[in-house]
C-alpha positions as CSV (number, residue, x, y, z in Angstrom):
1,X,19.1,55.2,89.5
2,X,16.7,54.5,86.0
3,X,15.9,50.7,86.2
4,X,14.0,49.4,83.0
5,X,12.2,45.8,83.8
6,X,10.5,44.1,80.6
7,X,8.6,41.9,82.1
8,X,7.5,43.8,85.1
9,X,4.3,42.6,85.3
10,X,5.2,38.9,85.7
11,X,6.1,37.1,88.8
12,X,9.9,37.9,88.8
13,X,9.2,41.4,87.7
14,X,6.5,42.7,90.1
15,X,8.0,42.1,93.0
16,X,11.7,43.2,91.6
17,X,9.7,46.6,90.9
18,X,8.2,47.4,94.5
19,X,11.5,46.5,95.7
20,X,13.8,48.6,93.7
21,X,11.2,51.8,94.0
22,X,11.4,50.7,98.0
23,X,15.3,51.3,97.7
24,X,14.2,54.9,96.2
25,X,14.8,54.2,92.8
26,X,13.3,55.1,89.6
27,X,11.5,52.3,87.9
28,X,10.3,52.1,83.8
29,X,7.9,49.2,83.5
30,X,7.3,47.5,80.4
31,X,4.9,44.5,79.3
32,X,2.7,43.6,77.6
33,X,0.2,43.8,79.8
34,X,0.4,47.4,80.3
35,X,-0.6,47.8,76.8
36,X,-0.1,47.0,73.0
37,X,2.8,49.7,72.8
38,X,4.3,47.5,75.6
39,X,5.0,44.4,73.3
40,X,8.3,43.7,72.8
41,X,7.3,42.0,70.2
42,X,6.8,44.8,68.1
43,X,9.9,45.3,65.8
44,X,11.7,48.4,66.5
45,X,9.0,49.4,68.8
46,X,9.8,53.5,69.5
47,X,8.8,53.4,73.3
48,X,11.0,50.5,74.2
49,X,14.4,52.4,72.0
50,X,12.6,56.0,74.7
51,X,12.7,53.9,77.7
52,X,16.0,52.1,77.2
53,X,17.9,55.2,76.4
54,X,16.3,56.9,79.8
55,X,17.7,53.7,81.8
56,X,20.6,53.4,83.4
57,X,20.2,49.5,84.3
58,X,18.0,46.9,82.8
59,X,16.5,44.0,83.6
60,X,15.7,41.4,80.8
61,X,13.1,38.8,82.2
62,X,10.5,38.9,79.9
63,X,10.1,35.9,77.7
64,X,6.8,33.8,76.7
65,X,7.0,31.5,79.3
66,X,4.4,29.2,82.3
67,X,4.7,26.6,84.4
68,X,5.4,22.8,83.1
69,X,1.8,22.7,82.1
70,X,2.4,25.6,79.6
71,X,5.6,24.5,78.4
72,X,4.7,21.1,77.7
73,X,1.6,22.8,75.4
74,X,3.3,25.2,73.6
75,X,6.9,25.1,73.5
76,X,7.1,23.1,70.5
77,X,4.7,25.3,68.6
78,X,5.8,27.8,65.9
79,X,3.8,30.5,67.8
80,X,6.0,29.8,70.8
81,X,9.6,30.2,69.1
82,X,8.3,33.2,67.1
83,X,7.4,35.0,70.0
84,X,10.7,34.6,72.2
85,X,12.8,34.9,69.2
86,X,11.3,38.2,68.3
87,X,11.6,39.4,72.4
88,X,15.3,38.8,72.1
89,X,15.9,40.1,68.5
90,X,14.1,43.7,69.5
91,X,15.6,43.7,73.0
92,X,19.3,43.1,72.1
93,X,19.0,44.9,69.2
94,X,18.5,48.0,71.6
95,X,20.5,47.0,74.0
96,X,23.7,46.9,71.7
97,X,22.8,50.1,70.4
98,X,22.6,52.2,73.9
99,X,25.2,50.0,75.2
100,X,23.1,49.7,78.5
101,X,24.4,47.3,80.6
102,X,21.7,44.9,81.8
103,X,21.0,41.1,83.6
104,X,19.4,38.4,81.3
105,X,17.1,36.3,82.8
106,X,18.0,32.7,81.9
107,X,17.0,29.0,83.0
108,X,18.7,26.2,84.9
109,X,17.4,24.4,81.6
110,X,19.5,26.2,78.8
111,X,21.9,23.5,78.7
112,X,18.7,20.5,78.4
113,X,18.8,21.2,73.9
114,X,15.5,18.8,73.8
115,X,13.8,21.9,75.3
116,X,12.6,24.4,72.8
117,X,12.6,26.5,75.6
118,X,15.8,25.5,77.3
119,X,17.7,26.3,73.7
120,X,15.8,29.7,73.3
121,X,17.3,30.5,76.5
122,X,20.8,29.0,75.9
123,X,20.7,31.8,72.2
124,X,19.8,34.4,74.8
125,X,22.9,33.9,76.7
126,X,25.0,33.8,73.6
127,X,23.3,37.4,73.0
128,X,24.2,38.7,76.3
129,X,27.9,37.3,76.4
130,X,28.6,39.5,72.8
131,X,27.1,42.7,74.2
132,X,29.0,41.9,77.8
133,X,25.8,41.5,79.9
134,X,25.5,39.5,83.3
135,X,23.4,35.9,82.3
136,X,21.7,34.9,85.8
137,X,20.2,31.3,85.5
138,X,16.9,31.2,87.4
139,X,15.3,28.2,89.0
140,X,11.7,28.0,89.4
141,X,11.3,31.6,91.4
142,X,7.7,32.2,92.6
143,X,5.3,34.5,93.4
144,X,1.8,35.6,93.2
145,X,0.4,35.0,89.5
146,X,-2.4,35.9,87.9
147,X,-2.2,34.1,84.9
148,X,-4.1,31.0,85.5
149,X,-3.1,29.2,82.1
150,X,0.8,30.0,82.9
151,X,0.6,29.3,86.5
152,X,4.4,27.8,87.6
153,X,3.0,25.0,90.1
154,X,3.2,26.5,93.5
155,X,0.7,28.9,92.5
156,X,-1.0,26.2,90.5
157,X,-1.6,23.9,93.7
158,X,-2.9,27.0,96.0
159,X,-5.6,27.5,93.3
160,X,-6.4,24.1,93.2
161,X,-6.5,23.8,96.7
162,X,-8.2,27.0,97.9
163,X,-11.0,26.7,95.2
164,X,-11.8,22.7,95.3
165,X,-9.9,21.4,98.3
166,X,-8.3,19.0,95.7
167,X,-5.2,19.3,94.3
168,X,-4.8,16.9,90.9
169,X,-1.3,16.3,90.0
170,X,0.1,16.4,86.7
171,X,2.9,13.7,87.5
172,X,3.5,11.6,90.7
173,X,5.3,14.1,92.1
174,X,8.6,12.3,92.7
175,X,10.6,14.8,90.4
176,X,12.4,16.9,92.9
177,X,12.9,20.9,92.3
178,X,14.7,24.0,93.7
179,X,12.3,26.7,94.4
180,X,13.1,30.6,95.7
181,X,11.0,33.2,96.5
182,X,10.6,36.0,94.4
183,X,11.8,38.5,97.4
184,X,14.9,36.7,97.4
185,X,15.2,36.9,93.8
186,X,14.9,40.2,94.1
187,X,17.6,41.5,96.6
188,X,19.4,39.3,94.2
189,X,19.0,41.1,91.3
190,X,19.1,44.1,93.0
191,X,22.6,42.9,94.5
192,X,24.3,41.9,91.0
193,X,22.9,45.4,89.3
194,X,25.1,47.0,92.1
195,X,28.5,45.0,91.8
196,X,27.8,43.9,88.1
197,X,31.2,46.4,86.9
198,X,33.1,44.0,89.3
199,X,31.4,40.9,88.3
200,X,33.4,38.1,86.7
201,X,31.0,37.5,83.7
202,X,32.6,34.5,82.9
203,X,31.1,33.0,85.8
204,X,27.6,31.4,86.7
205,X,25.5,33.1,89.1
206,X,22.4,30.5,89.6
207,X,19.8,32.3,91.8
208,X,18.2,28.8,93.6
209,X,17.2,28.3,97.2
210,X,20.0,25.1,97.0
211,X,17.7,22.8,98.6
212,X,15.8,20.2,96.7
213,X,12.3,19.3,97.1
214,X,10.2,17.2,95.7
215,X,7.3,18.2,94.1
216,X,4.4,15.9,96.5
217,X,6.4,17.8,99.3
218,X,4.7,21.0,97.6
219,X,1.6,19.8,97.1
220,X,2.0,18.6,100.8
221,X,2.8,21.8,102.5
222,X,0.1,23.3,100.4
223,X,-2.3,21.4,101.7
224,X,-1.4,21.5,105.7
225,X,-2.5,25.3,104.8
226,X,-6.3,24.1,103.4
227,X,-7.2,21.3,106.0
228,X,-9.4,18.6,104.3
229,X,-7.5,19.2,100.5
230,X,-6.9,15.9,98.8
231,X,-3.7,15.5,97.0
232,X,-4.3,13.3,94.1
233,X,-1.2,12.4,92.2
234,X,-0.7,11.2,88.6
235,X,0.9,8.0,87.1
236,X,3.4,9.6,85.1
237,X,6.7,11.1,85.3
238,X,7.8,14.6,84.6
239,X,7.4,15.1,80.8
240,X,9.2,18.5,81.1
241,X,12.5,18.4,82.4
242,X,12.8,14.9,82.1
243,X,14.0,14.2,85.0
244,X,17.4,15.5,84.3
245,X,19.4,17.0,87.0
246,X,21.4,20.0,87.0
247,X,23.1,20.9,90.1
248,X,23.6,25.0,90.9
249,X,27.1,26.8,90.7
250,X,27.6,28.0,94.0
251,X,29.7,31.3,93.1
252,X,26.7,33.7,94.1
253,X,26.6,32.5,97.7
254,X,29.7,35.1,98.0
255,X,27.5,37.8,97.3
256,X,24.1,36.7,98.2
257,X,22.3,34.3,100.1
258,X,18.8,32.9,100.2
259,X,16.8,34.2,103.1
260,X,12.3,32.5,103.0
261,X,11.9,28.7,103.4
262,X,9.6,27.0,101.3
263,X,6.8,26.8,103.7
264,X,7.4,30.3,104.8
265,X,7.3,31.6,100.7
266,X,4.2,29.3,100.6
267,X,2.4,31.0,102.8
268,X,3.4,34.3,102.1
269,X,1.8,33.3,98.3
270,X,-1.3,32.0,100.0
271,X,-1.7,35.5,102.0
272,X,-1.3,37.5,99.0
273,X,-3.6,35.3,96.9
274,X,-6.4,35.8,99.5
């Protein structure tokens, strides 16, 4: 089978990749940071129109997205809404003309509308329901990054910690989040590519670990992993999110499960980022 992944070098993408070619399929990559012809910005670009009509799946999970420290920088610039507005025109654009069927990667925060990036999301799953795609809602999946100034903050705290021993906060840590392993995500994915004829696409299919945590707990396990770290957190509250609490829709657990622990995920990161 012809996957396409945009994104595929990002932290949902790359491992999605190794693990579909390790089923024996045939993978396209695309992004950006393969190259300028690999910006799906670019409207009408001729190599993404070669690539989706070669494909017999795709997977839409690029976006311009980081971790809270990102989003809470840029998603209320001009910059920021151009750029994701322009991935989603050019990619569904293309997608509605080969009438491939595809996955759309959206966010436990399209329904929070005071999030430029939560209602960017929520418009890409009004896309995918006209063109009768499958929306999966992601929440905070994480893997090795190496894009320091996007860093999501697992991968944040372990480069914090393994290069100063010291791992400053951004809040006080009370906020608590759902966290899954980008290996999980990916047998997933890989899962809902296989039964997405049969899917009820009127349903929500949240791909979440379903156990909360609190962000010190993070920086906490992080730490037991660099003996003498200090954890330093902030005054303030989540600026992001809010604090607002969705809770997952359960529907997926009858096709998949979650496998890694947090600590176990953690320390697969830490391996791979040595």
């Amino acid at each position: 089978m012809n996957y396409l992944v945009l994104g595929s070098a990002g932290q949902i993408g790359s491992p999605l990749c190794t693990f579909l070619r390790g089923q024996g399929h045939n993978v396209f990559e695309f992004d950006i940071l393969n190259g300028e012809n690999e910006d799906l910005r670019i409207h009408r670009n001729s190599n993404l129109s070669k690539k989706m009509a070669a494909a017999d799946f795709v997977f839409f999970l690029a976006f311009d997205v980081g971790g809270s420290r990102y989003l809470e920088k840029h998603q209320d610039s001009f910059q920021f809404l151009q750029n994701n507005v322009s991935i989603m025109e050019n990619v569904f654009h293309e997608l509605n003309i080969h009438k491939t069927p595809f996955i759309f990667a959206s966010s436990q925060m399209s329904n929070m509308t005071y999030s430029p990036y939560g209602t960017a999301k929520a418009i890409g799953e009004k896309y995918t329901d006209t063109l009768g795609g499958l929306t999966v809602k992601f929440w905070n999946v994480y893997a090795t990054e190496h894009d320091e100034d996007k860093a999501h903050v697992i991968t944040d705290f372990i480069i914090k910690a393994k290069n100063n021993k010291r791992i400053d906060m951004l809040t006080d840590g009370s906020e608590v989040r759902q966290f899954l392993h980008g290996d999980d995500c990916s047998k997933c994915l890989y899962k809902l590519s296989h039964k997405f004829e049969k899917l009820d696409k009127k349903l929500e299919y949240h791909t979440t670990s379903f156990e909360w945590v609190s962000i010190l707990k993070i920086a906490q396990i992080i730490a037991e992993q660099f003996p003498g770290t200090e954890i330093i957190p902030a005054e303030r509250k989540d600026n992001v999110q809010l604090n607002k609490r969705n809770e997952p829709d359960s529907s997926i657990l009858r096709l998949w499960k979650p496998e890694i622990s947090i600590k176990e995920g953690i320390i697969k990161v830490i391996k791979e980022m040595k």
